[in-house]
N, CA, C and O atoms as a CHARMM CRD file, in Angstrom:
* protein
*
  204
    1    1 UNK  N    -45.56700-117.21200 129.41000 PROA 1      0.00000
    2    1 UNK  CA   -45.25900-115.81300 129.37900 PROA 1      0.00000
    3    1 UNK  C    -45.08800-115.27800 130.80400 PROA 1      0.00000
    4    1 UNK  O    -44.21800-114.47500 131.14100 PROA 1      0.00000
    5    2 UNK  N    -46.11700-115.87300 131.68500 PROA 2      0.00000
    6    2 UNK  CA   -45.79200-115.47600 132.85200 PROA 2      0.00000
    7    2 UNK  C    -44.55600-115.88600 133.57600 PROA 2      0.00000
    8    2 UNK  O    -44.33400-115.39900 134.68500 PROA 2      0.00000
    9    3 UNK  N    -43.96400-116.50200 133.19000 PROA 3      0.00000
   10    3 UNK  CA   -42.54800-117.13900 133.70100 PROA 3      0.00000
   11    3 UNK  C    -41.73100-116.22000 133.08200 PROA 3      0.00000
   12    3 UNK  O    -40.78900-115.80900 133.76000 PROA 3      0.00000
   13    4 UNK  N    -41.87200-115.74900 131.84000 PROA 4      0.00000
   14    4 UNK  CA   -40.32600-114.86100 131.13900 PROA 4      0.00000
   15    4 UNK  C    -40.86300-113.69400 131.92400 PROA 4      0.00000
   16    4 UNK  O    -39.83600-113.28400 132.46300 PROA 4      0.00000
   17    5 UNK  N    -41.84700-112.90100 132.32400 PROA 5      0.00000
   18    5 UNK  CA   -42.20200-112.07000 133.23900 PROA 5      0.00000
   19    5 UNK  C    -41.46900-112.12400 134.83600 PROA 5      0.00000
   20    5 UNK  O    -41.11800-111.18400 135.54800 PROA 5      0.00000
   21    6 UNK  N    -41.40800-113.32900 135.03400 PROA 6      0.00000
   22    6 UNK  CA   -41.06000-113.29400 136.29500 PROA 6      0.00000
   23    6 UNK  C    -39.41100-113.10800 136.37900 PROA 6      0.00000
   24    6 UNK  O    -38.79300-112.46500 137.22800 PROA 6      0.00000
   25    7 UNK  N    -38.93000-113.78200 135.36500 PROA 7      0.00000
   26    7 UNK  CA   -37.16600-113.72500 134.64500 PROA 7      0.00000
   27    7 UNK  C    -37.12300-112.39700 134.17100 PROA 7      0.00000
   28    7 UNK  O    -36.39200-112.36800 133.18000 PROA 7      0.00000
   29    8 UNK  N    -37.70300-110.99200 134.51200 PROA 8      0.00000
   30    8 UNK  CA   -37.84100-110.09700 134.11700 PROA 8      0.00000
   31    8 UNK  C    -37.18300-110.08200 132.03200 PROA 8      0.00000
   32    8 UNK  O    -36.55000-109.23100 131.40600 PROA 8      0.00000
   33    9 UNK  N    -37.61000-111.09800 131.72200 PROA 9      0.00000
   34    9 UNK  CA   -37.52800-111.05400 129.99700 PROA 9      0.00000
   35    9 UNK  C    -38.22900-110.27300 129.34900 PROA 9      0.00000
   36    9 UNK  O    -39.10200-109.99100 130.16900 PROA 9      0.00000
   37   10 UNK  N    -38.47500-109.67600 128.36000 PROA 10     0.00000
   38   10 UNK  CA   -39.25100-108.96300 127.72200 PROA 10     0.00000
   39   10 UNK  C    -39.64400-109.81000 126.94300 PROA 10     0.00000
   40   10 UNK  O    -38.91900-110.45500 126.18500 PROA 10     0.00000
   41   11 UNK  N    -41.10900-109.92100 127.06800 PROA 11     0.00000
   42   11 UNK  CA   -42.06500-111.16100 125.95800 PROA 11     0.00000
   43   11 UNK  C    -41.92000-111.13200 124.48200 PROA 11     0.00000
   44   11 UNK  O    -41.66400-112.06100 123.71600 PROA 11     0.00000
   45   12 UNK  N    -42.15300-109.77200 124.21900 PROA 12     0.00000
   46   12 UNK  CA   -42.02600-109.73600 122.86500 PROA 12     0.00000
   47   12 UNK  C    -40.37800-110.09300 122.47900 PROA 12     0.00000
   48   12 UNK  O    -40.09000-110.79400 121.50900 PROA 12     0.00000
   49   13 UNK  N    -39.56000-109.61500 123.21400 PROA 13     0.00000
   50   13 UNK  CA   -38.24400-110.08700 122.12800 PROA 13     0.00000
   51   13 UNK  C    -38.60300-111.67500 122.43800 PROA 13     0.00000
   52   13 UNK  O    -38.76500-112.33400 121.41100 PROA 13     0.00000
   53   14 UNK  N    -38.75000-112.37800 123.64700 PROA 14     0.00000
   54   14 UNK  CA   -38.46000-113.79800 123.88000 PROA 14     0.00000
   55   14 UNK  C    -39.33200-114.40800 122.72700 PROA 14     0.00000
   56   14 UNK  O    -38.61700-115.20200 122.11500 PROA 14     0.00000
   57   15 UNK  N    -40.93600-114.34000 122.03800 PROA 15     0.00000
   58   15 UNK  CA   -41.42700-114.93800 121.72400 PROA 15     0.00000
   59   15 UNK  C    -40.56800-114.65300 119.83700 PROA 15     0.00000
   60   15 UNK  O    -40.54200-115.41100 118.86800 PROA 15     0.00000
   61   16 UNK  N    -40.00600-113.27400 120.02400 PROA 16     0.00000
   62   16 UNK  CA   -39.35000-113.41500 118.45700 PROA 16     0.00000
   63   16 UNK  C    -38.34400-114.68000 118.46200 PROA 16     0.00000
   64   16 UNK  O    -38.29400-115.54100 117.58300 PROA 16     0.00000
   65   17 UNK  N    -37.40200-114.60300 119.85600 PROA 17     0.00000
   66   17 UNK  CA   -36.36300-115.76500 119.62500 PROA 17     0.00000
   67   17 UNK  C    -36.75900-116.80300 119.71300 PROA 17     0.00000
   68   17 UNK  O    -36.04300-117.59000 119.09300 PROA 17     0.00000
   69   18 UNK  N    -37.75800-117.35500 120.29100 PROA 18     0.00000
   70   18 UNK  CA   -38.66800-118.18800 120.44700 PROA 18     0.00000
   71   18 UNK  C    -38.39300-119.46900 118.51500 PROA 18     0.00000
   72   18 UNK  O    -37.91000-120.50500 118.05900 PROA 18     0.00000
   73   19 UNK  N    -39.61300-117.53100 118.03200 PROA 19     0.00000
   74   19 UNK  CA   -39.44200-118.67900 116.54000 PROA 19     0.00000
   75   19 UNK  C    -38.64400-118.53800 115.64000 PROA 19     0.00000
   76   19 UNK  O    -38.79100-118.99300 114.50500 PROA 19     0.00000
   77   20 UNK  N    -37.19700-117.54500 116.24800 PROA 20     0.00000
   78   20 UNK  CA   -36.54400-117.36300 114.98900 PROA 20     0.00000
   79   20 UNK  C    -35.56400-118.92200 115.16700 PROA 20     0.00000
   80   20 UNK  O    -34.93800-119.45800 114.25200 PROA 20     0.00000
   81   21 UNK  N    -35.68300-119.51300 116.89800 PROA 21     0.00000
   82   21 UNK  CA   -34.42200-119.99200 117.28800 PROA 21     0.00000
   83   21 UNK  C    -35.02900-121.52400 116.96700 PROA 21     0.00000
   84   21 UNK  O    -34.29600-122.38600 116.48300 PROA 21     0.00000
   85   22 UNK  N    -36.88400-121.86200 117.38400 PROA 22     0.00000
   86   22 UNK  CA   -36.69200-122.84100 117.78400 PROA 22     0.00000
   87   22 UNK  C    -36.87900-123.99600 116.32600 PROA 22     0.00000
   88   22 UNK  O    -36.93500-125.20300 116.56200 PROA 22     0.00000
   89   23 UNK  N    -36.95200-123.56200 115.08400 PROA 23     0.00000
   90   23 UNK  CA   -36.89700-124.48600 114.52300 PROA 23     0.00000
   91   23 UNK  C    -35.16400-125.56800 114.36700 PROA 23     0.00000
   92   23 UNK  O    -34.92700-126.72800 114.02900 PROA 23     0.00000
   93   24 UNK  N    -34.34000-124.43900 114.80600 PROA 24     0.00000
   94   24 UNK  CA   -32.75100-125.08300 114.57200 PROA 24     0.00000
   95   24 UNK  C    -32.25600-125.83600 115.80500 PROA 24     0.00000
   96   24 UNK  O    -31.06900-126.00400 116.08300 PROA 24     0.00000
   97   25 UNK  N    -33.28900-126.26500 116.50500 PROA 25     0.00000
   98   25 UNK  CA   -33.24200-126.95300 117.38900 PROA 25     0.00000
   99   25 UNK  C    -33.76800-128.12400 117.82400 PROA 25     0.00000
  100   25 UNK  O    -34.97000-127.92700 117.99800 PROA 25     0.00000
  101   26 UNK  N    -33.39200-129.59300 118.17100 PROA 26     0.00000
  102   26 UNK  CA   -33.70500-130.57000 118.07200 PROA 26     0.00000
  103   26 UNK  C    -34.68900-131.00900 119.24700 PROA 26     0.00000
  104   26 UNK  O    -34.55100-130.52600 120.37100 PROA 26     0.00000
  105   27 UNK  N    -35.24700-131.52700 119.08500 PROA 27     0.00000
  106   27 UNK  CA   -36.43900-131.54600 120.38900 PROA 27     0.00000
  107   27 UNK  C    -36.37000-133.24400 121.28500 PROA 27     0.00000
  108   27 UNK  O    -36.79900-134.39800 121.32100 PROA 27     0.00000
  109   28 UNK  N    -35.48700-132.25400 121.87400 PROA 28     0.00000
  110   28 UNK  CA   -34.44700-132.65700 123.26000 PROA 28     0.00000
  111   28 UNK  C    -34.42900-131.91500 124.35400 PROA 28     0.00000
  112   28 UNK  O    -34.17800-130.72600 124.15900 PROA 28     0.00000
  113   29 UNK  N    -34.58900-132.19700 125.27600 PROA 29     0.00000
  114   29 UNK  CA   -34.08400-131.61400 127.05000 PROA 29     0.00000
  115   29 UNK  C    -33.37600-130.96500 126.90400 PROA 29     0.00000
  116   29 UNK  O    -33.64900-129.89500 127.44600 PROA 29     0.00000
  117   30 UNK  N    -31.66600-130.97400 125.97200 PROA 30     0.00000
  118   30 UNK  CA   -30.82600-129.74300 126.11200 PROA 30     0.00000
  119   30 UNK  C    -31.40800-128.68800 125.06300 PROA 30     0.00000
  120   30 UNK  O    -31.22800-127.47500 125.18000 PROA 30     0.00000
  121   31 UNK  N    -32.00000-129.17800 124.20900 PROA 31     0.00000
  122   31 UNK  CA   -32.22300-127.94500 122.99900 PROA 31     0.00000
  123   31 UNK  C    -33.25700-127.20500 123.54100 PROA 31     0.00000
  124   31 UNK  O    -33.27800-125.98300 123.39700 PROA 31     0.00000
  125   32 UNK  N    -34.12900-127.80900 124.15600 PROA 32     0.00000
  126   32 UNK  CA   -35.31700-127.10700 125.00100 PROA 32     0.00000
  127   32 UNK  C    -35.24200-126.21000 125.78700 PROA 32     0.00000
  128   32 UNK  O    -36.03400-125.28900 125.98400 PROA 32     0.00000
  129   33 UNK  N    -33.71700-126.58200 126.55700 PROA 33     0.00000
  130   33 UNK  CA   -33.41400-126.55500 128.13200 PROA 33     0.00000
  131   33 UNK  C    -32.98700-124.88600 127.14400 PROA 33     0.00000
  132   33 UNK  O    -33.78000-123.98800 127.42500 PROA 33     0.00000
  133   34 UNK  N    -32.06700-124.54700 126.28100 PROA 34     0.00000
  134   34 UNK  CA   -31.64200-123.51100 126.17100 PROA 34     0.00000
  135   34 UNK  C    -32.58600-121.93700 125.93600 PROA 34     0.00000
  136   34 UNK  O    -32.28100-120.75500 126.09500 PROA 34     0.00000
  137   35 UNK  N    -33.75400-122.59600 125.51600 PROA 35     0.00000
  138   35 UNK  CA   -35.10900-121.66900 124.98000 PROA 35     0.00000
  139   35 UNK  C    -35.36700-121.29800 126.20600 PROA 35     0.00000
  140   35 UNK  O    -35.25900-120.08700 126.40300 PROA 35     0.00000
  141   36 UNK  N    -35.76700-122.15000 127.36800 PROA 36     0.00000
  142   36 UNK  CA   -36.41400-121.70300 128.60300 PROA 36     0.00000
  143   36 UNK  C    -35.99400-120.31900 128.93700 PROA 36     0.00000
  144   36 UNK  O    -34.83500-120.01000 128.65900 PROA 36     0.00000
  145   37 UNK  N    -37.01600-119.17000 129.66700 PROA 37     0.00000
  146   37 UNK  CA   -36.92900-118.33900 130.08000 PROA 37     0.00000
  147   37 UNK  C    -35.67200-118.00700 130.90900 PROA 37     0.00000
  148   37 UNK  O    -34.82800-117.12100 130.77700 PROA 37     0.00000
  149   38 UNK  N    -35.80100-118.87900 131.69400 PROA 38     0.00000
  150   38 UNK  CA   -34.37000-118.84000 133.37500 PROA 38     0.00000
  151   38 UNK  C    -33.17300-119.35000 132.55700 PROA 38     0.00000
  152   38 UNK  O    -32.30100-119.65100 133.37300 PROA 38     0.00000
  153   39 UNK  N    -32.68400-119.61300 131.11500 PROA 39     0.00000
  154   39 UNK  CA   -31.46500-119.69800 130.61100 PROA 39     0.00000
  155   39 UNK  C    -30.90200-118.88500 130.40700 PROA 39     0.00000
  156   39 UNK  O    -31.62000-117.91200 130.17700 PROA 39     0.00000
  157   40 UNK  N    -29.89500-118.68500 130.34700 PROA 40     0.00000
  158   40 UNK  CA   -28.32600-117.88700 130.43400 PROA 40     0.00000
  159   40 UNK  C    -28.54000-117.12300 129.29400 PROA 40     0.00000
  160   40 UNK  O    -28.42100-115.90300 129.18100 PROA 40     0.00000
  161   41 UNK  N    -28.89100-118.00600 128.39000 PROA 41     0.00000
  162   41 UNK  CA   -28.64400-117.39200 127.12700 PROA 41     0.00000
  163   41 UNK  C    -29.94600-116.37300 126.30300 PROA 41     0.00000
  164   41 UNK  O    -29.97600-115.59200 125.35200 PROA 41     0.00000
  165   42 UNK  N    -30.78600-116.84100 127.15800 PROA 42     0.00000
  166   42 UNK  CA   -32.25800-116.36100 127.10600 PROA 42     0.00000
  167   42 UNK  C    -32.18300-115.24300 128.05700 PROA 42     0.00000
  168   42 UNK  O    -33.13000-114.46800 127.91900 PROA 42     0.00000
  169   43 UNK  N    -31.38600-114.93300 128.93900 PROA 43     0.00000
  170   43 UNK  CA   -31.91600-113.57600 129.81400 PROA 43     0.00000
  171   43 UNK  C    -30.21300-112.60900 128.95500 PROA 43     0.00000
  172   43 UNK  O    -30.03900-111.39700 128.83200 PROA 43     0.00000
  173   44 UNK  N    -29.45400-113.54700 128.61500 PROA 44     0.00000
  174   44 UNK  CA   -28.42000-112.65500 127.79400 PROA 44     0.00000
  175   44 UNK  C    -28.98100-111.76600 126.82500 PROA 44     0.00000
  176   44 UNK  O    -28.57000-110.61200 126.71300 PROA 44     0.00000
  177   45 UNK  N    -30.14100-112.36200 125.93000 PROA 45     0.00000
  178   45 UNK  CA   -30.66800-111.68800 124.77300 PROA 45     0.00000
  179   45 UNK  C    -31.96300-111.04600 124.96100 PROA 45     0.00000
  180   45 UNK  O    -32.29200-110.25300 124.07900 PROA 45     0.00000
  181   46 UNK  N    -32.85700-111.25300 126.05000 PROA 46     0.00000
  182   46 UNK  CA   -34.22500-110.82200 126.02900 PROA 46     0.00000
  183   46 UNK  C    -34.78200-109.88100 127.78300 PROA 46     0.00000
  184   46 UNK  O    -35.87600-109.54400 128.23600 PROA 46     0.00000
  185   47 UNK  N    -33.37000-109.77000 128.27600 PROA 47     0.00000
  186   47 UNK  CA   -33.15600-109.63400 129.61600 PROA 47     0.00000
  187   47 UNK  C    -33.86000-107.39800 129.31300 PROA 47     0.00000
  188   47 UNK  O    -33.40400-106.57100 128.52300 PROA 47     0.00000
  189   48 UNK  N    -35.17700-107.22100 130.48100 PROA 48     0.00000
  190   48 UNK  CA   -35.38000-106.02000 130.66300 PROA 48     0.00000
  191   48 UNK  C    -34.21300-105.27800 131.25500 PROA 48     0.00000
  192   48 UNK  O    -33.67300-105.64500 132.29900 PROA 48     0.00000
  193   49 UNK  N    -33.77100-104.03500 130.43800 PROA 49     0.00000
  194   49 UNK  CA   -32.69200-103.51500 130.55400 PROA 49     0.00000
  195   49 UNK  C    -32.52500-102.66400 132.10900 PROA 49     0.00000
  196   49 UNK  O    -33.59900-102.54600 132.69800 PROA 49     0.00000
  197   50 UNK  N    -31.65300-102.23800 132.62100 PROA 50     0.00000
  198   50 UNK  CA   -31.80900-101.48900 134.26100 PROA 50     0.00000
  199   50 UNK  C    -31.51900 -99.99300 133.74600 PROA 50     0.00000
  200   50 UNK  O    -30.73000 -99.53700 132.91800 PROA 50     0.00000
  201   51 UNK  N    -32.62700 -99.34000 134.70400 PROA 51     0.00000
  202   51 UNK  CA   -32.47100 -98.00500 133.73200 PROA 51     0.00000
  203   51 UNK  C    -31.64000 -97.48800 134.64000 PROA 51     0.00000
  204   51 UNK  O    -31.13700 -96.38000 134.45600 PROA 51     0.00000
C-alpha cells in the first residue's frame, strides 16, 4: 500500500482492481507485472486526480 501511495494511487480504488482484476490473470511476471502500482495501466485507472 505504501508503494501505490507513493505512485500517488488511491488505495481503495487499487485494492478494488486488485480483486476485481486479479483472478483473470495468470500468475506470471507479465500478468503480475500489469497489477503493480508503477503500471500504466494501474495509474490510468486508480491515479489521485490533480485538483
Amino acid at each position: 500500500m505504501e508503494t501505490a501511495k507513493y505512485n500517488n494511487i488511491v488505495v481503495k480504488s487499487y485494492i478494488e482492481l486488485l480483486l476485481t482484476k486479479m483472478p483473470d490473470y495468470n500468475i506470471e511476471s507479465e500478468g503480475l507485472e500489469k497489477l503493480m502500482p508503477w503500471s500504466d495501466e494501474v495509474k490510468k485507472l486508480c491515479t489521485i486526480p490533480n485538483k
